[in-house]
N, C-alpha and C positions, 0 to 999 in steps of 0.2 A: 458575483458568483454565489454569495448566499443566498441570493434573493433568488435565482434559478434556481436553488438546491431545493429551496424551502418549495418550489414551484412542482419539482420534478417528485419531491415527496410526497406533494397533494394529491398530484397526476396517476402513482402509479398504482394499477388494479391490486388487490389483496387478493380477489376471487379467483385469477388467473394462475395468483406465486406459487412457488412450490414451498413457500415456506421456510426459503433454506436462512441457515443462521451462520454468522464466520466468526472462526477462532482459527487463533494460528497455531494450539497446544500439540507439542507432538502427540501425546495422548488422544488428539481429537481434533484431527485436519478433516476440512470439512473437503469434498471430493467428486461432490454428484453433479451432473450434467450442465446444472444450473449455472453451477461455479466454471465448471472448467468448459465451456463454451460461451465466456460473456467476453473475452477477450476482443471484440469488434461490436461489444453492445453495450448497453448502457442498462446495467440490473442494479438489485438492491439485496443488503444481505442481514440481516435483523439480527439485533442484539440475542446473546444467551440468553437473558432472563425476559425477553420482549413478550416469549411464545408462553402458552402452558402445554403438556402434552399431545393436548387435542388440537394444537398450531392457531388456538385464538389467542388473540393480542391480550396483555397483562396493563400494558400502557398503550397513551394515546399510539397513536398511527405515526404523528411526527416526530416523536419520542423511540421509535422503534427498531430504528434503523442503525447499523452499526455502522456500515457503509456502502457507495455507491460508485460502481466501477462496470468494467475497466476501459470504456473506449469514448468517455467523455470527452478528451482532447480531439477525436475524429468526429463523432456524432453530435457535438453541442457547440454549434458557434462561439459564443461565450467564451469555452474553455478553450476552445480550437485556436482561437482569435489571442489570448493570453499566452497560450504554451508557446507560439511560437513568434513571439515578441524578437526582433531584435538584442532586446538585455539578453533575454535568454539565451539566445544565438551566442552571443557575443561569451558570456560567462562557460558555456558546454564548448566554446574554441580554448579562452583559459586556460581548462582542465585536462585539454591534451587530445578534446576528440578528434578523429578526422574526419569518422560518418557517423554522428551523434542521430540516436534515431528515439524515440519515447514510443517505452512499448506499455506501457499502461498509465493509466492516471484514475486517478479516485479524491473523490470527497469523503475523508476520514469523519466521523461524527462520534463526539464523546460528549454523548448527550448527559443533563443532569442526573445526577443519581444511579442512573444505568448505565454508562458509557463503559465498557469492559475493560479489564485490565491487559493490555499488549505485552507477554512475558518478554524475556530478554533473547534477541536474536538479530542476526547481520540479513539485510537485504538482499545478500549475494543468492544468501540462501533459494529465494522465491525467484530470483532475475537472476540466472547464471548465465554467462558467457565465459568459455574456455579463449583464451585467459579474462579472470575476471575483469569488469569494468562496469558495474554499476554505480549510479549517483542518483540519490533521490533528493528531488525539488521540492520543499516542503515549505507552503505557505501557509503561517499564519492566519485565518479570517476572522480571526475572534483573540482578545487577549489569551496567551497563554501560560497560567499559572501556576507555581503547587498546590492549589487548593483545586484546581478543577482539571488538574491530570497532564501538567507538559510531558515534553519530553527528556529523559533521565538519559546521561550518556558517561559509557567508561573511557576517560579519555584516552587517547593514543592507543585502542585495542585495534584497531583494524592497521596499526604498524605491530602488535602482537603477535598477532591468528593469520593464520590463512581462512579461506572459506571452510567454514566446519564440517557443515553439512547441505543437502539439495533437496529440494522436494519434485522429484519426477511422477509421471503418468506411469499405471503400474500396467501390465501386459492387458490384463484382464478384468480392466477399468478401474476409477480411482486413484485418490493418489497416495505416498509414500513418503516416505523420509531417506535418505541416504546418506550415511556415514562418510564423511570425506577421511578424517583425519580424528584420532582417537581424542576422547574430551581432553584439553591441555591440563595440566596441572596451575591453580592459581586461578584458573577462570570464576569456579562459583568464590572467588575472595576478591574481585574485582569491586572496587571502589567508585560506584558512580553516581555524577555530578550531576543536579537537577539543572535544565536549560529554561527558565524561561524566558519569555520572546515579546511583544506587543503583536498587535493586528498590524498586516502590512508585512510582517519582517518573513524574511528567507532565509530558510534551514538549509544549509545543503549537506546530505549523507554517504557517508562514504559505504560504499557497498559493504564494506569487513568490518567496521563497527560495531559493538554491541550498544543497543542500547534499548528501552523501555517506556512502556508509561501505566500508570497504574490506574485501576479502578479511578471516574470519577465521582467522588462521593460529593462536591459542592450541588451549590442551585445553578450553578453556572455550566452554561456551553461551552464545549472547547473544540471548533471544528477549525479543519483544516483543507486545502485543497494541495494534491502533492502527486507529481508523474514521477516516475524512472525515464533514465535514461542510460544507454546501452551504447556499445560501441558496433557499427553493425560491422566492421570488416574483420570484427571477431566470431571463431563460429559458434549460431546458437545450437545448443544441443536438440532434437528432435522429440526428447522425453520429457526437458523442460514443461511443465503443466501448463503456460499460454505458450500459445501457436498463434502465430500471425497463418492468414488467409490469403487466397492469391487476388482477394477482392480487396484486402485490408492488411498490407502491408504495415511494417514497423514504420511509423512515420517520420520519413530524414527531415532534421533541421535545415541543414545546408542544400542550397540551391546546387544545384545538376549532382546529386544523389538519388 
């Protein structure tokens, strides 16, 4: 999977992009067509500091990129051929699905030096189903350490919180933020425990957890390959920001789904 990453990095036009860059700040949710119509494609979304204003590169080309989504597990053999492994299978029954469906996947890249800091947020947030039931798959492809950005997690919050907040499609394009439930008390004094992990190993995230990864300031890479996964006989909401297609359904794990 890195070896394709590094392939599709090579591959893809700069002259064509629009440029677009992803952060998840509520301050500065990124929202343009680019983003919210890759859900059945395979795009790229370049670091904050990648660009200068005039949208040329500050670093190399393969250093640029923050990450690569969201329909890798449908469009890329490779990943297609991985997401829906048996283990996989077997681990999303587990967890209590009944119609386990992965509605996005991405190659997270925290490249050296550049790789941005991810503030602190639940995944519920981005992947809502009423009632919630997100789990993100988070694979390792590279050592993951404190020195080159793991991930940081408050333990036992997602037995705390409900979903906080949602980012919906707004009437009149773009997206939003939406207050679920007023900020809790004791949230910003939440105590959380660095994760590192080796290459190889499997994160699994519970939708209502907080948790984080900071700025990577080492020489070292810290990429990751990581889908959602949803419960489909749960309803999704319509405003949710990815929309599955009637070409490119949510893709069910379990056979006659």
């Amino acid at each position: 999977m890195l070896a394709r990453s590094r392939e599709l990095l090579e591959e893809f036009a700069l002259v064509s992009h629009p440029k677009t860059k992803f952060t998840t700040s509520m301050d500065n949710l990124i929202g343009g067509d680019y983003f919210m119509q890759s859900g059945d494609k395979v795009r790229f979304f370049f670091e904050i500091d990648a660009l200068d204003g005039d949208g040329n590169l500050l670093v190399p080309k393969l250093l640029s990129v923050n990450k690569i989504g969201h329909a890798l597990h449908v469009r890329e053999p490779i990943f297609h051929e991985f997401s829906t492994r048996d283990r996989i299978k077997a681990i999303s029954k587990s967890l209590g699905y009944k119609d386990a469906r992965i509605m996005q996947s991405m190659i997270v890249l925290k490249n050296p030096r550049i790789g941005g800091e991810v503030p602190t947020h639940q995944d519920s947030t981005f992947q809502y189903t009423d009632p919630p039931s997100t789990t993100a798959f988070w694979f390792a492809l590279e050592d993951c350490t404190p020195e080159n950005a793991c991930l940081w997690f408050a333990k036992g919050s997602h037995k705390r919180y409900n979903v906080l907040s949602r980012v919906t499609r707004k009437e009149e394009g773009g997206l939003q933020f939406i207050r679920l439930e007023p900020e809790p008390e004791g949230k910003s004094e939440e105590i959380f425990t660095c994760v590192p992990v080796k290459a190889g190993s499997l994160v699994l995230i519970h939708g209502q957890v907080l948790h984080r990864s900071p700025l990577n300031k080492s020489a070292k890479s810290r990429n990751v390959y990581t889908f959602q996964v949803i419960e489909g006989e749960f309803p999704y909401p319509a405003d949710n920001w990815l929309q599955p297609t009637p070409e490119t359904p949510f893709l069910a794990l379990f056979d006659g789904k």
